[in-house]
C-alpha positions as CSV (number, residue, x, y, z in Angstrom):
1,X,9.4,-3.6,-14.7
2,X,5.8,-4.6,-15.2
3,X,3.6,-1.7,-14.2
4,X,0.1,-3.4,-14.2
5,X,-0.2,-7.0,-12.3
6,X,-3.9,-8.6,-12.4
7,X,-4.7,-9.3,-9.2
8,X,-7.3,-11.7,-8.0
9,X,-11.0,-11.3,-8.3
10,X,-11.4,-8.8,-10.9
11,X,-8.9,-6.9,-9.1
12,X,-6.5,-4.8,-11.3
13,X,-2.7,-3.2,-10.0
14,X,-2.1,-0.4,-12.3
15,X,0.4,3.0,-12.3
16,X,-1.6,6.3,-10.9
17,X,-2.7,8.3,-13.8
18,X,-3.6,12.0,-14.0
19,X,-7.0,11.6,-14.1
20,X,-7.4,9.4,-11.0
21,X,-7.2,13.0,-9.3
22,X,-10.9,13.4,-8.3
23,X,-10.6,9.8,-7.0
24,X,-7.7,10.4,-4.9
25,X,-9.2,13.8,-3.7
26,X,-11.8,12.1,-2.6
27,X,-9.9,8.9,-0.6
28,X,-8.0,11.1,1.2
29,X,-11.2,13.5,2.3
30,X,-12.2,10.2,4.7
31,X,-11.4,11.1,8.1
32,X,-9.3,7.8,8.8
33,X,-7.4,9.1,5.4
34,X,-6.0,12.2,6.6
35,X,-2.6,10.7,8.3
36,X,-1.8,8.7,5.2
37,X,-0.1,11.7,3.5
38,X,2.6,13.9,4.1
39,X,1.0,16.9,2.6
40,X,-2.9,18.0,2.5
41,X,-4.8,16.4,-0.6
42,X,-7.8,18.9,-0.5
43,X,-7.9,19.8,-3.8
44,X,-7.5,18.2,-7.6
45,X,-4.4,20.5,-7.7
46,X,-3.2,18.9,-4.4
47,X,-4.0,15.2,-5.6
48,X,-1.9,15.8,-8.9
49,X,0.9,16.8,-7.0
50,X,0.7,13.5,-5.0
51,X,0.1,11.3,-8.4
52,X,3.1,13.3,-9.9
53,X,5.2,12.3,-6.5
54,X,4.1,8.5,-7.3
55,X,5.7,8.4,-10.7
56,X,9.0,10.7,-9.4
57,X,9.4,7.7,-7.2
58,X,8.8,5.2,-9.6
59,X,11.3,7.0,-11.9
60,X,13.9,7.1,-9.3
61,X,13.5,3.2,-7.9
62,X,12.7,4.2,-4.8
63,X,8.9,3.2,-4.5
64,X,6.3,1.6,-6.9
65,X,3.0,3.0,-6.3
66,X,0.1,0.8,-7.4
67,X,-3.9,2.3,-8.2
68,X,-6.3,-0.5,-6.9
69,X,-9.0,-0.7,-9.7
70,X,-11.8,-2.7,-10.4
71,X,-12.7,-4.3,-14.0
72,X,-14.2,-1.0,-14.6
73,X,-11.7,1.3,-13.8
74,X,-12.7,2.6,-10.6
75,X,-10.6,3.2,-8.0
76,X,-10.8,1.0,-4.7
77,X,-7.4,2.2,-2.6
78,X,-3.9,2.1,-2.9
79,X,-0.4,-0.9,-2.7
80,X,3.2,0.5,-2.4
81,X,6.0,-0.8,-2.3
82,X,8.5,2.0,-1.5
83,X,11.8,2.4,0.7
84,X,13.2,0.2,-2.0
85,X,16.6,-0.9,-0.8
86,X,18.5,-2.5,-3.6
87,X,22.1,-3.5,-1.7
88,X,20.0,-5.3,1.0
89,X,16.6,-6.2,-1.6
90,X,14.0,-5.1,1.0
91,X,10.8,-2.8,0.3
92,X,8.1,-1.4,2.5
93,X,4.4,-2.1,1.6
94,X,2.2,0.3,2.2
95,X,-1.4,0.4,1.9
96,X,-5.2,2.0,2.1
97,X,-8.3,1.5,0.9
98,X,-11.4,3.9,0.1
99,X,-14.5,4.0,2.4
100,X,-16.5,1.7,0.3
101,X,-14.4,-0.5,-0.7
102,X,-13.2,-1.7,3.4
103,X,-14.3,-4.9,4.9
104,X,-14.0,-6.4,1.1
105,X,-10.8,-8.1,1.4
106,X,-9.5,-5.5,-1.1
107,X,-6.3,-4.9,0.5
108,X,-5.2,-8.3,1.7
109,X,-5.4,-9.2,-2.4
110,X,-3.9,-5.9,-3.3
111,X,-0.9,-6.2,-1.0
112,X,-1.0,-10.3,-1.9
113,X,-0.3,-9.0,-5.5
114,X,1.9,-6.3,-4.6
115,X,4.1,-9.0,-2.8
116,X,4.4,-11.6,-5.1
117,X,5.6,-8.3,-8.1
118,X,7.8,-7.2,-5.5
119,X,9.7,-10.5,-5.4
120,X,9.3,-11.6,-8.8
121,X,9.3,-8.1,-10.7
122,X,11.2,-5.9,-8.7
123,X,13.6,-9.1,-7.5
124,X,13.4,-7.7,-3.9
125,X,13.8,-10.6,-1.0
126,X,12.1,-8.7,2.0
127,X,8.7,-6.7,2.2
128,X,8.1,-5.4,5.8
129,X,5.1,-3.2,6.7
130,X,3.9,-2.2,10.0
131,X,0.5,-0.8,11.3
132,X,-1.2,1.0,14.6
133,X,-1.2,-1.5,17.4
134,X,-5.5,0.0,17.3
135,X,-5.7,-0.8,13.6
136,X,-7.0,-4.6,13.6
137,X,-8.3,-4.1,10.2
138,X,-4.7,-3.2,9.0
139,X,-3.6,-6.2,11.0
140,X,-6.0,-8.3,9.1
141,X,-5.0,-7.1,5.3
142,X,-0.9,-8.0,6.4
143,X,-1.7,-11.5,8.1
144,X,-4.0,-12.5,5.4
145,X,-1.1,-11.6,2.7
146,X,1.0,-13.9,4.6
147,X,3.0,-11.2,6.2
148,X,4.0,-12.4,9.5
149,X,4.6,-10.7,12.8
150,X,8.2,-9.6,13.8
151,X,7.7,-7.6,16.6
152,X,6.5,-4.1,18.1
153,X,8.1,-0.9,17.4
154,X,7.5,1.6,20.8
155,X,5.5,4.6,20.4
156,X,7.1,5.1,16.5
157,X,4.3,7.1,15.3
158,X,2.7,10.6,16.1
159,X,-1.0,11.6,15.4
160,X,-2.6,14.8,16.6
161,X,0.1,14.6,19.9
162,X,-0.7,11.4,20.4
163,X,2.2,8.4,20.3
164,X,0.8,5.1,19.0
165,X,2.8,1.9,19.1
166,X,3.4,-0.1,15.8
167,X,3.5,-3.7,15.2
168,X,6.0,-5.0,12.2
169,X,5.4,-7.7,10.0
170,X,7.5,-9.2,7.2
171,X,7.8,-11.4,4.1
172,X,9.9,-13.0,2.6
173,X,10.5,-14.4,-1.2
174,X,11.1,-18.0,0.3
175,X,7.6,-17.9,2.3
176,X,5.3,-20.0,1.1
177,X,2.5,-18.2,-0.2
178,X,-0.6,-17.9,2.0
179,X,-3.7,-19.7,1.7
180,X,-6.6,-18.7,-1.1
181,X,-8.6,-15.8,0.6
């Protein structure tokens, strides 16, 4: 499978390297960053470990991992598709961005990219996603990658003791694709 896609505007979809470490350090040292991993990333050590983890995925066909980069090379955020079913050809998208590059449109083309590999690449049928009912941003980047809402999930997720409902949305390879951002 392909393991760089060119997204649109200058946009590049590229496998994690090792020395993307500093720049994923530093993505998950913003606040809103901290519930986006499992483990702690506070260190270079810590954020090889989690680049290492992309590629055992990858490896194993369970989730594709994408670095966001600009023409240059710099890092902008993070696509995944990962919970790769293969019997049923479904995938979860996942996504985040870094402090500077929100409010861009960065991940709506990211996860517009991500999508259209998924189905043609990876020959999945489904991509769901879901996000914090209080993340309207997130909410943006799914609707404007033509991922369409399927419903709420109760009180799924858990920050800090805190239960937050979770709205799905979905894709499919026979959806038209969305409109020109």
């Amino acid at each position: 499978m392909q393991d760089r896609v060119d997204a649109s505007s200058g946009l590049v979809l590229r496998r994690w390297k090792t020395e993307d470490a500093r720049a994923v350090m530093t993505a998950f040292a913003d606040p809103l960053m901290h519930s986006q991993s499992s483990e702690l990333v506070d260190s270079v050590q810590a954020a090889e470990r989690w680049i290492t983890a992309r590629g055992d995925q990858w490896a194993a066909d369970s989730a594709y991992s994408f670095a966001v980069v600009d023409g240059g090379g710099l890092v902008l955020g993070q696509v995944c598709v990962g919970r790769v079913d293969r019997r049923h050809a479904t995938g979860w998208v996942s996504y985040w961005t870094t402090a500077t590059a929100r409010g861009r449109g960065i991940g709506s083309r990211a996860c517009r990219a991500v999508a259209r590999w998924a189905f043609d690449d990876a020959e999945l049928f489904r991509l769901e996603l879901g996000h914090r009912l209080n993340n309207p941003a997130s909410c943006g980047v799914a609707r404007a990658a033509g991922f369409a809402v399927e419903g709420r999930q109760r009180q799924k997720l858990e920050y800090d003791g805190v239960r937050f409902d979770v709205e799905l949305h979905a894709r499919l390879v026979t959806d038209p694709e969305p409109a020109s951002l």
